[in-house]
Each structure stands twice: as structure tokens, then as C-alpha cells.
C-alpha positions as CSV (number, residue, x, y, z in Angstrom):
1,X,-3.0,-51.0,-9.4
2,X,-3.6,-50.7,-5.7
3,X,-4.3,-47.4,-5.6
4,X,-6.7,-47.6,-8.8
5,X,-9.0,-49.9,-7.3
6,X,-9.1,-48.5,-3.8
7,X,-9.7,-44.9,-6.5
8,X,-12.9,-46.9,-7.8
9,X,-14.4,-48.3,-4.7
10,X,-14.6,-44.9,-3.1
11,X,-16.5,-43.5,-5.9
12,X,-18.5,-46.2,-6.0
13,X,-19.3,-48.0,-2.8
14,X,-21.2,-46.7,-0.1
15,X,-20.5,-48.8,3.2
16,X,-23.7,-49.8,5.2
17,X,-22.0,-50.9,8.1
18,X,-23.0,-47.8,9.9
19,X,-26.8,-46.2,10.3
20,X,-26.8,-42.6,10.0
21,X,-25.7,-41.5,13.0
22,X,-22.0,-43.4,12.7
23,X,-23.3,-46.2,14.9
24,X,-22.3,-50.1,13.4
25,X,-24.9,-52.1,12.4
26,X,-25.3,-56.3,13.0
27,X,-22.5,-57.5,10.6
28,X,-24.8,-58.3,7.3
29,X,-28.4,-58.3,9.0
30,X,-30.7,-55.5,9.1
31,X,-33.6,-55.9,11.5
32,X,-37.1,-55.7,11.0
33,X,-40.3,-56.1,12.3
34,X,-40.4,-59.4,10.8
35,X,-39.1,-62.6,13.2
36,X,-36.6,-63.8,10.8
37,X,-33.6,-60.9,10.3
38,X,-33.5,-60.6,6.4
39,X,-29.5,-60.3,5.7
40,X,-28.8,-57.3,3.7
41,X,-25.5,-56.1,2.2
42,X,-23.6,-54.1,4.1
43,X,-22.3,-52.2,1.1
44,X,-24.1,-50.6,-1.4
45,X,-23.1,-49.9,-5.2
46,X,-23.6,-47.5,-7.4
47,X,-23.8,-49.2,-11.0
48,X,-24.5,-45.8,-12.8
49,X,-20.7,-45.2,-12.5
50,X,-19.5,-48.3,-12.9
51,X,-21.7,-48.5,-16.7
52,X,-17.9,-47.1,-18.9
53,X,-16.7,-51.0,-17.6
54,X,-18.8,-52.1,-20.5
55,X,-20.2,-56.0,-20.8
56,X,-17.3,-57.1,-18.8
57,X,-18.7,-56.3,-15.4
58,X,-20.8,-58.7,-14.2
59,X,-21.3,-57.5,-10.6
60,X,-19.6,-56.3,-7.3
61,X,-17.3,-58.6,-5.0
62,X,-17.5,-58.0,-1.1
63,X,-16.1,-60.5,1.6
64,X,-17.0,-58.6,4.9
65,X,-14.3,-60.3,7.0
66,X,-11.7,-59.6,4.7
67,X,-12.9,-56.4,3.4
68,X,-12.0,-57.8,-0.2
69,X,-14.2,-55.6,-2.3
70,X,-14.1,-55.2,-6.2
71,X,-15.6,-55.4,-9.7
72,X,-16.3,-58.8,-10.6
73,X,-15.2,-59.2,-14.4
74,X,-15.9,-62.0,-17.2
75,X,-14.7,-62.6,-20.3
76,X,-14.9,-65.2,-22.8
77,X,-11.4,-67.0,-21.9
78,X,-9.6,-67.1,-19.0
79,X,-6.3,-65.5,-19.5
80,X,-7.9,-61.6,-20.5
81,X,-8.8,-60.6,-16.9
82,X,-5.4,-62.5,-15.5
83,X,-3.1,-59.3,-16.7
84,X,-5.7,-56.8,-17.4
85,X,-7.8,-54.3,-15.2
86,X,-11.2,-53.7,-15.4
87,X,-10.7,-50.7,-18.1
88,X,-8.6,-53.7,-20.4
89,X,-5.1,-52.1,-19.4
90,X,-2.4,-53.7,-18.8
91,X,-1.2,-54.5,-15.2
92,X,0.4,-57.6,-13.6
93,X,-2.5,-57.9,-10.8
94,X,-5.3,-58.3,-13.3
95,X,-8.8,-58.5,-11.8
96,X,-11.0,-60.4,-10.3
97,X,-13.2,-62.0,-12.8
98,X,-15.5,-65.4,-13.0
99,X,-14.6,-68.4,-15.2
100,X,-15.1,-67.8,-18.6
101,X,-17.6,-71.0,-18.4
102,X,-19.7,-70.0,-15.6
103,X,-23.1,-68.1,-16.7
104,X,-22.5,-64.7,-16.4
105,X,-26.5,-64.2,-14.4
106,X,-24.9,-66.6,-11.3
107,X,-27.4,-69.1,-12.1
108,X,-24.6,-72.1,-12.2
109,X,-24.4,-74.4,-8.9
110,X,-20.4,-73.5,-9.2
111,X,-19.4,-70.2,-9.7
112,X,-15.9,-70.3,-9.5
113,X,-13.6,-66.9,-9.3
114,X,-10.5,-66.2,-9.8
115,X,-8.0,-63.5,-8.4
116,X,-3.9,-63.0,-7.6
117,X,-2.4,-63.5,-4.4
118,X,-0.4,-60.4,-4.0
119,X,1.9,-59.5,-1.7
120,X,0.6,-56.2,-0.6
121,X,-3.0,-57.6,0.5
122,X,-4.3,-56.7,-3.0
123,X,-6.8,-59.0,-5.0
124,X,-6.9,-62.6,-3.3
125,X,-3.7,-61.5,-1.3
126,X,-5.7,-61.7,2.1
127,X,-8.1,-64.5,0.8
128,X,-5.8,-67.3,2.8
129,X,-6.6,-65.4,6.5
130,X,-9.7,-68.0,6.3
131,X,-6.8,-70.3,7.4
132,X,-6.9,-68.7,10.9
133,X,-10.4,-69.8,11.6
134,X,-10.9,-66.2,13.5
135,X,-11.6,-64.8,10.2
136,X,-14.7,-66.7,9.6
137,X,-15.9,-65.7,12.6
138,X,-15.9,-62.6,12.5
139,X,-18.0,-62.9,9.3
140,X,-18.8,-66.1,7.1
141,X,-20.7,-63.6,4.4
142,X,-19.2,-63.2,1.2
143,X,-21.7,-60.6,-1.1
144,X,-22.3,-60.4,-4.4
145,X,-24.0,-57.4,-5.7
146,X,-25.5,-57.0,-9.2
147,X,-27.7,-54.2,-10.5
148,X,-30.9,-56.5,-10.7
149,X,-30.3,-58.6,-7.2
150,X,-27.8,-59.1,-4.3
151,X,-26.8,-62.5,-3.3
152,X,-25.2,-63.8,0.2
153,X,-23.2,-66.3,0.6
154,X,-22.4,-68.3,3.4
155,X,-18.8,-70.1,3.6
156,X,-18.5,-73.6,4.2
157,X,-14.5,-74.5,3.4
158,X,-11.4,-73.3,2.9
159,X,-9.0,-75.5,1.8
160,X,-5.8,-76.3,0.4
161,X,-6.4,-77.8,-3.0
162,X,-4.1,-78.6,-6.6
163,X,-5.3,-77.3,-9.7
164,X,-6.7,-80.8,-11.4
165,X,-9.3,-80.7,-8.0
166,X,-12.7,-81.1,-7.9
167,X,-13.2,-78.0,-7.0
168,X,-13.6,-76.3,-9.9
169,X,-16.5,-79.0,-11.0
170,X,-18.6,-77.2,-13.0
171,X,-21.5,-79.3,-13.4
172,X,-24.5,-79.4,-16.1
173,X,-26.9,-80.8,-14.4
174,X,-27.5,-81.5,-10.3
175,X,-28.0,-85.1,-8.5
176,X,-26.9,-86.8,-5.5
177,X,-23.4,-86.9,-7.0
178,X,-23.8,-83.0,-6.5
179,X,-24.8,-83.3,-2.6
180,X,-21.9,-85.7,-2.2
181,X,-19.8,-83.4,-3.9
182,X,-20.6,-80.7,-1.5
183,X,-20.4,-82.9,1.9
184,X,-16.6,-83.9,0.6
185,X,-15.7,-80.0,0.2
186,X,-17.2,-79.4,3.5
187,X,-15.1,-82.3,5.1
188,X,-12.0,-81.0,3.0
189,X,-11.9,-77.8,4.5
190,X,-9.1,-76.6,7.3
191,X,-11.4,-74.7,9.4
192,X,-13.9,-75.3,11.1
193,X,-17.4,-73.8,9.5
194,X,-20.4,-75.6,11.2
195,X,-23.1,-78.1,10.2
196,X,-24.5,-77.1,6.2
197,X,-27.5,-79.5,4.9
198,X,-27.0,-79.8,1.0
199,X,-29.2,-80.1,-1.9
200,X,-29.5,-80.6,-5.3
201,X,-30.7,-76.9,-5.6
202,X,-27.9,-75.4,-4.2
203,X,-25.8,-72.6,-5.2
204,X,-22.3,-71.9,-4.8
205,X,-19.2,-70.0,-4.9
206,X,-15.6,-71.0,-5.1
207,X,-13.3,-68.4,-4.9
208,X,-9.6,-69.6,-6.0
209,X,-6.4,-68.1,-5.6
210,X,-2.5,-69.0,-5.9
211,X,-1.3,-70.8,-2.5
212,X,1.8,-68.8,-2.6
213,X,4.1,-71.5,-1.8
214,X,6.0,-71.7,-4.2
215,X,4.5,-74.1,-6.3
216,X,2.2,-73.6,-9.6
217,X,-0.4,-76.2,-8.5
218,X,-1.4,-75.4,-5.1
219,X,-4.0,-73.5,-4.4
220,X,-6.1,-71.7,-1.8
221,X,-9.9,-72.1,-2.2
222,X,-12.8,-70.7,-0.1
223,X,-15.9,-71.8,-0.9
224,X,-19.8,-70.7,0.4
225,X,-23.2,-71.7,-0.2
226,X,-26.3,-69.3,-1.2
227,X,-28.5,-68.0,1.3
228,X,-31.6,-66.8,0.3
């Protein structure tokens, strides 16, 4: 399964990292002649390929610390993607894929995404080096590319959490509650991410993998806020 996805991301992602001369770019940020650096993925994908997934690929998945980078799937439960790769086979790692809830055009303030902790590194296997704090710091981007727009994340916790947690809110409609919600996340989280001001209008991304402790609650979630 390993070998299939790393087979699909060659053919399909182009790494931006680099300029054309094999020299590495600012992690995420291309600069310009305007003041403000306008962040920019540092992968590109090529959709065109990707178009035999069918109505089940929603977009591309990229955490830049973590070089976690695959097809972003949905379907209209939660268990298809769990067992299944992108092409609907069979094959105990699954995929990563959204919650069958979420709106499919990333336009909910919780996305929440799913993918198995396994033990080669694979999927969400390397999700939990957040823990170590150094991770984030070498990049607090996750990416999510589409073939209309690409969206940046920025990530404000990583936790420990059970599966009846908050953190997989999905909420209708946005108030204060909302805010409050994403102030207690932030506090929640085991490393340390910064200062983040909140609002109602806010975007996020909580990605949610086994804990791999042994148990079939726990959890491991790392979450991030939009950044236009």
C-alpha cells in the first residue's frame, strides 16, 4: 500500500521546495515585490492524472514538516475509505479521507480528517512527531490543494484526545461558543504553538488519528487554522 501511494505521488506531485536551479526555497512562502510574503504551496499537483479517482477525490493532503502527502478522499459514510484505497480496493491502510459530514468544497469551520497510524510511517503513522514540539517548528503549514484553490493551514494544537471529544464538533452555525471552542483546543494542546486570535469566521482542520496505545479511544489530533 506503501509503495502504491509513494507510485502516485511521483506521478503526480511536483515539489516546489526548490527554484530551478536545485536551490531551496523559504519553507511555504514565495517572495514578491509586494511587502507582505504571499504563502504558496510548496507542492504542486497535477489533477489531470488524478481525474480516473472519480467523485471521491476531493483534493491533495501535504503537511510540510511531516512530508505526509496524499489524495484526500470522501465518501458518504465513514467506514468506505477506512479499508479501501483511493481506486476502492481493498487494503488494511485505507486512505485518507474527510468526514462523511463535512462539505466536500472545505467551506465547514471543522473539517475533520481521518487516517491510520501505521507502523511503517505510512498514512497518519508520523502524524504524533507534533508531540516533539521540533516538528512544528520546522513547519506549522499543513496544505490543502484542490483543482479550483489551495488552502494553508496554520497549526494551533496537538493533543491527546478520546473519541467522544469535542474535537470533532462539527458545528452548523458560528458564535462565541465557536471562539471559546477554539481558545480551549488551543489551551489543550501538548506543544507549544504561539498566540492565535479567533473568530467566528474561522476555518479549520482537525486531522485525527489512532493514539497507538493500545487503547480504542485515544486519539492523536492536530489541529490548524486557515490562513488566507
Amino acid at each position: 500500500s506503501s509503495r502504491k501511494y509513494q507510485a502516485l505521488a511521483q506521478e503526480v506531485v511536483i515539489d516546489t521546495h526548490t527554484d530551478d536551479e536545485g536551490v531551496p526555497k523559504e519553507s511555504g512562502v514565495e517572495k514578491s515585490a509586494n511587502p507582505v510574503n504571499k504563502r504558496k504551496p510548496p507542492i504542486q499537483v497535477d489533477f489531470t492524472k488524478l481525474g480516473t479517482l472519480g467523485n471521491g477525490l476531493k483534493g491533495w493532503l501535504y503537511l510540510e514538516a511531516l512530508d505526509i502527502s496524499y489524495p484526500l478522499m470522501q465518501s458518504t459514510d465513514n467506514d468506505y475509505y477506512l479499508h479501501r484505497t483511493v481506486n476502492g480496493d481493498y487494503d488494511f491502510a485505507g486512505s485518507i479521507f474527510m468526514d462523511a459530514e463535512n462539505n466536500p468544497d472545505f467551506t465547514d469551520s471543522n473539517t475533520i480528517i481521518y487516517g491510520h497510524n501505521m507502523a511503517d510511517g505510512s498514512m497518519f503513522g508520523t502524524l504524533k512527531n507534533y508531540s516533539l514540539n521540533a516538528a512544528n517548528q520546522s513547519s506549522p503549514y499543513i496544505w490543502i490543494l484542490t483543482e479550483k484553490q489551495d488552502y494553508c493551514y496554520e497549526i494551533f494544537s496537538a493533543q491527546t484526545a478520546n473519541t467522544s471529544s469535542e474535537c470533532y464538533t462539527l458545528f452548523s452555525e458560528t458564535d462565541q461558543s465557536f471562539i471559546s471552542f477554539l481558545e480551549r483546543m488551543r489551551r489543550n494542546s501538548g506543544i507549544e504553538t504561539g498566540s492565535f486570535t479567533f473568530t467566528e469566521k474561522d476555518k479549520i482542520l482537525t486531522l485525527s488519528t489512532c493514539n497507538g496505545d493500545g487503547t480504542d479511544t485515544n486519539r492523536y489530533v492536530v489541529q490548524a487554522l486557515r490562513r488566507e
